[in-house]
C-alpha positions, -999 to +999 in steps of 0.1 A: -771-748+091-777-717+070-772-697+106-739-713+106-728-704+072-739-668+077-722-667+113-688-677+098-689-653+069-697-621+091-665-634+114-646-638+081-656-599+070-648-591+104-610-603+106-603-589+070-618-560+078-592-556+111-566-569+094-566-544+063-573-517+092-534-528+109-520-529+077-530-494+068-515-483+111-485-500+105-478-485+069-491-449+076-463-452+105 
């Protein structure tokens, strides 16, 4: 289940990652 736990933490870096990228768009416009 370690797979699992490593799966869901690279999604989780992913989406903040995307998320603090639109924030950044939307402010810098």
């Amino acid at each position: 289940m370690i797979l699992l736990h490593v799966t869901s933490s690279v999604c989780f870096f992913f989406f903040s990652t995307s998320v603090s990228a639109t924030k950044q768009s939307h402010s810098r416009s």
